[in-house]
C-alpha positions as CSV (number, residue, x, y, z in Angstrom):
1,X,-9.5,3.8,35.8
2,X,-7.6,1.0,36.7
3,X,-6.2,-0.1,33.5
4,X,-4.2,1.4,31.3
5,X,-6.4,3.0,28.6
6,X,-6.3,2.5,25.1
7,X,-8.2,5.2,22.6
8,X,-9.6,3.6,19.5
9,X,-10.4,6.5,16.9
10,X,-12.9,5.2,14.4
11,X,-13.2,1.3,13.3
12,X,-10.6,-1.4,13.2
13,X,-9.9,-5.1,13.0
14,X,-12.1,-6.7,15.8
15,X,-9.4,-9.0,16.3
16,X,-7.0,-5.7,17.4
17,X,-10.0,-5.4,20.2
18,X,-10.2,-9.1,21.0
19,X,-6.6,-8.9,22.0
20,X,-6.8,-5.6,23.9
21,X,-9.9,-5.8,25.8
22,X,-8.6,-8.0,28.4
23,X,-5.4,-5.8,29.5
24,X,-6.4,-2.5,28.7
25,X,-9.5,-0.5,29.0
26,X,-10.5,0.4,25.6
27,X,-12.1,3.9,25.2
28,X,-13.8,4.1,21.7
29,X,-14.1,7.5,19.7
30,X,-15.6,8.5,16.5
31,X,-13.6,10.0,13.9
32,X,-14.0,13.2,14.1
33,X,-12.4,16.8,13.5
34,X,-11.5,17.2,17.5
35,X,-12.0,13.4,19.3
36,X,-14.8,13.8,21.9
37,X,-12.9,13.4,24.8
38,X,-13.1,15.3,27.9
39,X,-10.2,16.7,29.6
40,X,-9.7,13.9,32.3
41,X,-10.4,11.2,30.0
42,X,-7.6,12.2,27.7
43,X,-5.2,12.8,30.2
44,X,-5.7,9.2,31.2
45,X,-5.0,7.5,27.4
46,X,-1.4,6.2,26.9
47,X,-1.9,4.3,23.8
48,X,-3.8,4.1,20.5
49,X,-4.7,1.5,18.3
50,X,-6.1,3.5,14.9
51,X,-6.7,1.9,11.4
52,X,-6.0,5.5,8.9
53,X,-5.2,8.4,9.6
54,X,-3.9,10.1,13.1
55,X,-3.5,13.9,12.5
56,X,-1.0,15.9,14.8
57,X,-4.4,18.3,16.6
58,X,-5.2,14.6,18.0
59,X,-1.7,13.8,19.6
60,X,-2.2,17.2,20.7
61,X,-5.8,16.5,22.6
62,X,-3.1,13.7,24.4
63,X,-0.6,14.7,27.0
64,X,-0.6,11.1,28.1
65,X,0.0,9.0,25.5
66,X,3.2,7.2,24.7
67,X,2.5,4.7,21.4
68,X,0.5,4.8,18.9
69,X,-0.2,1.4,16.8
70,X,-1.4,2.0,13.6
71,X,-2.9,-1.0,11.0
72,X,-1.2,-1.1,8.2
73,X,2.5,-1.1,6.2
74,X,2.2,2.5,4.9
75,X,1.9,5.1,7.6
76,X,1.5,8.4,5.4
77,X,-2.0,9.5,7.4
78,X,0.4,9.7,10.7
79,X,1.7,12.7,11.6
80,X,5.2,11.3,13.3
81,X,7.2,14.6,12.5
82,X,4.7,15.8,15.3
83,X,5.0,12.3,16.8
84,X,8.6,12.6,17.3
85,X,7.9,15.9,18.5
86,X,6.3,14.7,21.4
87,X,8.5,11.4,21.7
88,X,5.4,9.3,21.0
89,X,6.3,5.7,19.4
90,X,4.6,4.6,16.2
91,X,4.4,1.1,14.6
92,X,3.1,-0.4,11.8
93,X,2.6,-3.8,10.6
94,X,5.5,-4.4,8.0
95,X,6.3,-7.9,7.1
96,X,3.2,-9.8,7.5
97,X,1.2,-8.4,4.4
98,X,4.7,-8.5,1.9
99,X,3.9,-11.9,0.3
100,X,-0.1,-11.2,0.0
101,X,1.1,-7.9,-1.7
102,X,3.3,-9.7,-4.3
103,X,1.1,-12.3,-5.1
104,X,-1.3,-9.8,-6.0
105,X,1.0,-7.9,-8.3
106,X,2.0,-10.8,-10.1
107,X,-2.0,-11.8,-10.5
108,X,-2.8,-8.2,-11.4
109,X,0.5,-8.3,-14.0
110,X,-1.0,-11.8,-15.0
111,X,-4.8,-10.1,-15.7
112,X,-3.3,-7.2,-17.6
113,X,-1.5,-8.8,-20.1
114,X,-3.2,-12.1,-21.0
115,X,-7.1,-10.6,-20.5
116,X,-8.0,-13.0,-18.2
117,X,-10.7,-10.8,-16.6
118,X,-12.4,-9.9,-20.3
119,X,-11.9,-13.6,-21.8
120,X,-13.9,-14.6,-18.3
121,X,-16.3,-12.1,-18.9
122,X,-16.7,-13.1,-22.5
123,X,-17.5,-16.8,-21.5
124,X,-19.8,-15.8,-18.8
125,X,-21.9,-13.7,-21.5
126,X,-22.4,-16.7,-23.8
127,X,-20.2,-16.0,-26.4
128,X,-18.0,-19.5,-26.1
129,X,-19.6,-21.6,-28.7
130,X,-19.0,-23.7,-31.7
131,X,-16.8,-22.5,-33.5
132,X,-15.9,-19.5,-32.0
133,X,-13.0,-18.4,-29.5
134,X,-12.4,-15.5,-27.6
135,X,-9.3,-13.1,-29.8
136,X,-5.6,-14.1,-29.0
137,X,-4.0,-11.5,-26.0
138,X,-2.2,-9.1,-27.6
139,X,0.7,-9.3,-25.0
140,X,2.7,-11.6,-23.1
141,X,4.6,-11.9,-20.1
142,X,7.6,-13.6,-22.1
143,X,10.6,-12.0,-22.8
144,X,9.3,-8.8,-20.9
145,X,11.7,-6.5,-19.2
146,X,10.4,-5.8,-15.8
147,X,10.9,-2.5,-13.8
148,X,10.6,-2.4,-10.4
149,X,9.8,1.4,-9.4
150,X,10.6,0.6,-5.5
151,X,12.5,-2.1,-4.2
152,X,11.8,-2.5,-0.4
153,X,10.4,-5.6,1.6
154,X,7.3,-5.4,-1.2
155,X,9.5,-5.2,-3.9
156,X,12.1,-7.7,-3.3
157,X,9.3,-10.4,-2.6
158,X,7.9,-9.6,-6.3
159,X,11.2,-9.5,-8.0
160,X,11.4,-12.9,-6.8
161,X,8.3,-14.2,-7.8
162,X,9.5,-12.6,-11.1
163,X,12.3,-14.5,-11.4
164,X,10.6,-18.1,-12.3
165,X,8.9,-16.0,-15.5
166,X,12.7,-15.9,-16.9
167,X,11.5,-12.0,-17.3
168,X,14.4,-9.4,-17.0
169,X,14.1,-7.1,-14.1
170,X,15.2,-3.3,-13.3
171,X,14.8,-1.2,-10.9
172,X,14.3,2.5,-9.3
173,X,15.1,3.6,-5.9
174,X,16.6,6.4,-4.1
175,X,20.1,4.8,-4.1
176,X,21.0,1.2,-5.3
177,X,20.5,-1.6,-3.3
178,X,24.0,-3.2,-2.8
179,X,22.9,-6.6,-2.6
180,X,20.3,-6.7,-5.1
181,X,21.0,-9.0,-8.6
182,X,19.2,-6.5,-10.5
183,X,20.3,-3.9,-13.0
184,X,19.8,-0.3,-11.3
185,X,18.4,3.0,-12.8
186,X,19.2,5.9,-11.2
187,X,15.9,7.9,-12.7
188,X,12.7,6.8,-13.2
189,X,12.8,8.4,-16.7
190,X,15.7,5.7,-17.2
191,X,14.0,2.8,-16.1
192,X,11.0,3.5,-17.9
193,X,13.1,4.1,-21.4
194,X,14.7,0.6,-20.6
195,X,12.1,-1.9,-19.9
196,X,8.3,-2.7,-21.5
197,X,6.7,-3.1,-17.6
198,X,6.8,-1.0,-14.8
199,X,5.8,-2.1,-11.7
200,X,5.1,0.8,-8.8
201,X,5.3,-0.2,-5.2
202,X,6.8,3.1,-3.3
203,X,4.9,4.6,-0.8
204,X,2.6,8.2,-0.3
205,X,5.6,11.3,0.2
206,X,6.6,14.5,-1.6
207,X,8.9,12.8,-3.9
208,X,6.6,10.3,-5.2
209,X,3.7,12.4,-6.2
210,X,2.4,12.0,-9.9
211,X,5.8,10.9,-10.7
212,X,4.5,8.6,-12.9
213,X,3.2,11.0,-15.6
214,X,3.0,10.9,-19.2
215,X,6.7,11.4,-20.2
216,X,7.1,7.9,-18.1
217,X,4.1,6.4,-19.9
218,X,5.5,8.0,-23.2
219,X,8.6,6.1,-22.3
220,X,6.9,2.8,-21.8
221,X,5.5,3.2,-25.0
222,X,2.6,1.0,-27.0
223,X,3.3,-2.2,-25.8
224,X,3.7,-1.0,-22.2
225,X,2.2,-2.6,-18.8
226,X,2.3,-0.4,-15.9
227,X,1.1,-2.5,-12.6
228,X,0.4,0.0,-9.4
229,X,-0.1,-1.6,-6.0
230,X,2.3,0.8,-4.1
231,X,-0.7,4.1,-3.5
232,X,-2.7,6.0,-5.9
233,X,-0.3,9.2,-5.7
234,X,2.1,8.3,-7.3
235,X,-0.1,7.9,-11.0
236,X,-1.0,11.2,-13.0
237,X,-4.5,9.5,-13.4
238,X,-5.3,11.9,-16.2
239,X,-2.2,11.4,-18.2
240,X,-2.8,7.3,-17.8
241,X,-6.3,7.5,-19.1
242,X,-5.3,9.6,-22.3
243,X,-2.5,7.3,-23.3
244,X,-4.7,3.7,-22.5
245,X,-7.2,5.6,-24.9
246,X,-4.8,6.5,-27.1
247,X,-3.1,3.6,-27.5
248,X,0.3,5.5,-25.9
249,X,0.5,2.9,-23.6
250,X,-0.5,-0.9,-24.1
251,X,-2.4,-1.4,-20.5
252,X,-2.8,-0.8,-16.9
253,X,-3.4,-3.1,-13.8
254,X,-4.4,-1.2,-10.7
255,X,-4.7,-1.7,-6.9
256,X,-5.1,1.5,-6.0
257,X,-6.2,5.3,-6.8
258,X,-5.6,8.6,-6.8
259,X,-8.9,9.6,-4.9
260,X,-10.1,6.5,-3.4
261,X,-12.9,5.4,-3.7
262,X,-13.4,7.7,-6.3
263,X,-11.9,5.8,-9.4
264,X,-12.2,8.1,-12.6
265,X,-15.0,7.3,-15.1
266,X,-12.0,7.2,-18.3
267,X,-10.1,4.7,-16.2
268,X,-13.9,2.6,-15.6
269,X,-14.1,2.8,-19.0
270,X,-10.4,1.9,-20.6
271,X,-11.3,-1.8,-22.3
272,X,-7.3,-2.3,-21.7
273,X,-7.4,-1.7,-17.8
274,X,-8.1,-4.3,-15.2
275,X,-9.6,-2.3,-11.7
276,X,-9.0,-3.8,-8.2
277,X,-10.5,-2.1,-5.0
278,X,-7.2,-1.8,-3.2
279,X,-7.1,-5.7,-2.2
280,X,-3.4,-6.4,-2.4
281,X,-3.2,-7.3,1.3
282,X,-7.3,-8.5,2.2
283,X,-7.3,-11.6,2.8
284,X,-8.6,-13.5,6.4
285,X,-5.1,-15.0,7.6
286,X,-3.0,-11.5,6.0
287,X,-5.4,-8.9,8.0
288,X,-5.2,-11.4,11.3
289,X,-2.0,-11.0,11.0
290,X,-1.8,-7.6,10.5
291,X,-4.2,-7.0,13.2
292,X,-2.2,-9.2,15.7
293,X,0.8,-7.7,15.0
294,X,-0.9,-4.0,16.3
295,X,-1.9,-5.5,19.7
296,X,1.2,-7.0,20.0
297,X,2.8,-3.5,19.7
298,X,0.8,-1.9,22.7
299,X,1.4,-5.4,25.0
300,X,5.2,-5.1,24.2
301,X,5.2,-1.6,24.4
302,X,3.2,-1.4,28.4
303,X,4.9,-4.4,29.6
304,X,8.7,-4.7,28.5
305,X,9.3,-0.8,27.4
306,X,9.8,-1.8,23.6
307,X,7.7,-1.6,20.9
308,X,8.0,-4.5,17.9
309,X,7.7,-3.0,14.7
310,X,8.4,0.9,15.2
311,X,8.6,3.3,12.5
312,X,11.9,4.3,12.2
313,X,11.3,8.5,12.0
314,X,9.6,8.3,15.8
315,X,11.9,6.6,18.8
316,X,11.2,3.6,20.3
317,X,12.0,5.0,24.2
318,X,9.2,7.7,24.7
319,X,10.6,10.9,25.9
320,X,7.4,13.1,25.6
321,X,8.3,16.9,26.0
C-alpha cells in the first residue's frame, strides 16, 4: 500500500471522503463489535476519520495508528483515556458549528415560549377564520432571567445573542469565568432558584448526568422554560415529563434526548413541549464545515506533524507505547 491509509468505521460526511481520497487510501469498515480487519491490514492504518463513537477494543485492533479525527464538537463516544494511553491524537471540530448551535437555542427558546410551532399548526388546520384568533402565549421572553447551565464556546455565543432581548443572564459552570459580564452561580440548584429560564449546553460526563432533575425543575417553578441543546443526559426525562404535565414547570424546548432516537411517549405528548431531532448544528454550510475541518486534521496531522483542533485530554505529538 503506497499511501498512507485511513480507516473509516461506519458512515460519514462524503465531503470528509472527497477530501481524503486523493492523499490517502481510504479503507472502509462497518460498524461493528470487532472491525473486520485482518492483521496486515491493520497494522498498515495510521489514521481514522469516524463520525460517533470509537471504543478503546478498536484502538486496540491498531498498533499503527497515530490520529484519530472524529466529526463532531462533543467527543464523549471516544475513548481518549485509552487514546492517551497509546499517545494517539484526537480532534474534533469545535468552532465551526458554535453560532448554528446558538441560533438554534434562541429559535427553540423563541418556539417554547411564544407557541409558534402550535399557533402554525393551528392555522394550517383551518382554524384562522373570521372572527376567531389563536389564544394569547402565556409567556414571554421579556423581562426573563436567563441561566446559562454551561458557558463555553456554545454558551458564550448564546449569551450574546441574549443580550439584544434586554433579558438578564446567569450562569453555571465548574468555576467562574473571569472575564464573563454575567452574574455566576456556583450550584446549579442556585442558578435554577434565581432565574425563570434555564438553558443547558454542557456536554455527556459523570458530573453532568440527570443533573437536571426535579428539585432543579421544582426550582424553576410554573412559569419556568428549560431549553436543552447541550445532550440528552443531562435531563431526568421522567422527572421533566411529570412536572410539564403537572404544570410544575411552565415548558420545555428540546434538541436532544436521553435515548436517541427514542424520544419518550409523555414528552411526544406534553402540549407545552416543542421536539427537535437533534438539529442544532444540520445545516449544508455548518456540516461542510464541520466535515472540512476533520480532513484538515489528518492532512495537517501526515504532513506538518500537528494536528488543528486536538482534544486537549490526548497529546498532539503521538508517542504510542
Amino acid at each position: 500500500m503506497s499511501r498512507i491509509a485511513i480507516l473509516v468505521p461506519g458512515k460519514i460526511h462524503e465531503r470528509v471522503l472527497e477530501r481524503l481520497k486523493d492523499r490517502f487510501e481510504i479503507i472502509a469498515v462497518a460498524r461493528e463489535e470487532k472491525l473486520a480487519l485482518d492483521g496486515e491490514t491493520a497494522r498498515l492504518i495510521r489514521g481514522v476519520a469516524v463520525s460517533g463513537a470509537f471504543p478503546g477494543r478498536w484502538m486496540d485492533q491498531l498498533p499503527g495508528v497515530e490520529v484519530i479525527a472524529s466529526f463532531g464538537v462533543g467527543y464523549d463516544g471516544m475513548d481518549v483515556k485509552r487514546a492517551a494511553e497509546k499517545g494517539i491524537v484526537v480532534t474534533n471540530t469545535p468552532d465551526v458549528l458554535n453560532d448554528e448551535v446558538a441560533d438554534t437555542a434562541i429559535g427553540l427558546l423563541l418556539n417554547t415560549i411564544r407557541e409558534l410551532p402550535r399557533a402554525e399548526a393551528w392555522l394550517r388546520a383551518g382554524n384562522w377564520k373570521s372572527g376567531t384568533a389563536y389564544p394569547l402565549s402565556r409567556f414571554s421572553l421579556k423581562g426573563r432571567h436567563v441561566g446559562l447551565y454551561g458557558l463555553g464556546r456554545i454558551g458564550l455565543e448564546i449569551a450574546r445573542r441574549l443580550e439584544p432581548f434586554k433579558v438578564k443572564i446567569s450562569y453555571h459552570t465548574r468555576s467562574r469565568h473571569a472575564d464573563a459580564p454575567y452574574d455566576y452561580y456556583p450550584t446549579l440548584k442556585g442558578l435554577a432558584e434565581a432565574v425563570d429560564t434555564l438553558i443547558a449546553i454542557v456536554p455527556k460526563t459523570p458530573q453532568t448526568h440527570k443533573t437536571i432533575d426535579g428539585d432543579i425543575l421544582a426550582a424553576l417553578g410554573p412559569n419556568g422554560i428549560l431549553i436543552n441543546v447541550g445532550r440528552g443526559w443531562t435531563v431526568d426525562e421522567e422527572a421533566l415529563s411529570a412536572a410539564l404535565a403537572s404544570g410544575a414547570l411552565g415548558g420545555a424546548g428540546l434538541d436532544v434526548f436521553y435515548d436517541e432516537p427514542t424520544v419518550p411517549a409523555t414528552l411526544m405528548e406534553a402540549a407545552n413541549a416543542v421536539l427537535l431531532p437533534h438539529v442544532a448544528s444540520a445545516s449544508e454550510p455548518t456540516r461542510n464545515a464541520m466535515a472540512h475541518l476533520v480532513a484538515d486534521n489528518l492532512i495537517a496531522w501526515f504532513e506538518r506533524g500537528a494536528a488543528l483542533t486536538p482534544v486537549p485530554e490526548t497529546p498532539q505529538k503521538a508517542e504510542r507505547n
